[in-house]
N, C-alpha and C positions, 0 to 999 in steps of 0.2 A: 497561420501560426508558424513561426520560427524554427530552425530547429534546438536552438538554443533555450527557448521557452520549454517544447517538449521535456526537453533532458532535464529542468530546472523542477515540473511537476512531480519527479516521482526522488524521494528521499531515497528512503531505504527499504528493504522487506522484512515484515515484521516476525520476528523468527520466538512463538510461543508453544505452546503445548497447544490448543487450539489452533491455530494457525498450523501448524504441522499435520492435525487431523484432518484438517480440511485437503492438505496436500494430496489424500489419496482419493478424492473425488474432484480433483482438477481443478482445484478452487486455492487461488495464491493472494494473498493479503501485505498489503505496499502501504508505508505512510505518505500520504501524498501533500501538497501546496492547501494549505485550508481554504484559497481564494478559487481552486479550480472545481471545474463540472465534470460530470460523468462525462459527457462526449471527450471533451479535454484529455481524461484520463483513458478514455479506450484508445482513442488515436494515439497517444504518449507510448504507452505497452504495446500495440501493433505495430508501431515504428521502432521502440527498441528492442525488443527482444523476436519478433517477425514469426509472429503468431496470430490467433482469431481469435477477439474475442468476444463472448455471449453476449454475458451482463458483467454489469458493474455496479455495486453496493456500496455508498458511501455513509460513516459513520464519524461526529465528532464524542467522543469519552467525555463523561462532565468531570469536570476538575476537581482532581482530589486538594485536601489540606495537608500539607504538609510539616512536621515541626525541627527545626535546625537550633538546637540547644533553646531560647527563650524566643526567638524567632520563628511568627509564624506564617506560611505563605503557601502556593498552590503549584500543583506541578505544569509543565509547559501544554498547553493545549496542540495539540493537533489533530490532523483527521486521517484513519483511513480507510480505503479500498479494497475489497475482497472482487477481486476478479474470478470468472470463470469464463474458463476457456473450452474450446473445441474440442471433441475426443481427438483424440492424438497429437494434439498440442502440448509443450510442455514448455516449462523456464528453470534451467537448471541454477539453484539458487548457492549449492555446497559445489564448491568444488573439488574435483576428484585429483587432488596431488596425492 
């Protein structure tokens, strides 16, 4: 794999109130490429951010409906990633300016 593929799997992290809970048991949640695999996605995250990590939990959301004045249609699918990592691994996700 590439490393250009790598850095293409993982969008963004997904920053919720769950998601934040789980921060404090090591566990970070990324929306990733819906065509990639769990392996795919642990190499991606051990190469970019150069940490260990466990497991890897992959989830797609069912689409919700959406209504746009008399238009009706469904929100963008995607899939994400709950990683957990290593004790004493960490990915700093805020930055401290």
């Amino acid at each position: 794999m590439t490393l250009n593929t790598l850095i293409d799997l993982i969008k963004y992290p997904i920053i919720t109130d769950k998601a934040t809970k789980l921060l404090e048991i090591n566990q970070y949640t990324f929306a990733v490429d819906s065509k990639s695999n769990k392996t795919q996605i642990k190499t991606a995250i051990e190469y970019l951010f150069n940490v260990k990590v466990i497991s890897v939990n992959t989830a797609k959301p069912p689409a919700k409906q959406r209504r746009i004045g008399k238009f009706m249609g469904t929100r963008t699918q995607y899939k994400k990633a709950i990683l957990t990592l290593a004790t004493g691994n960490s990915i700093n996700l805020f930055s401290e300016n």
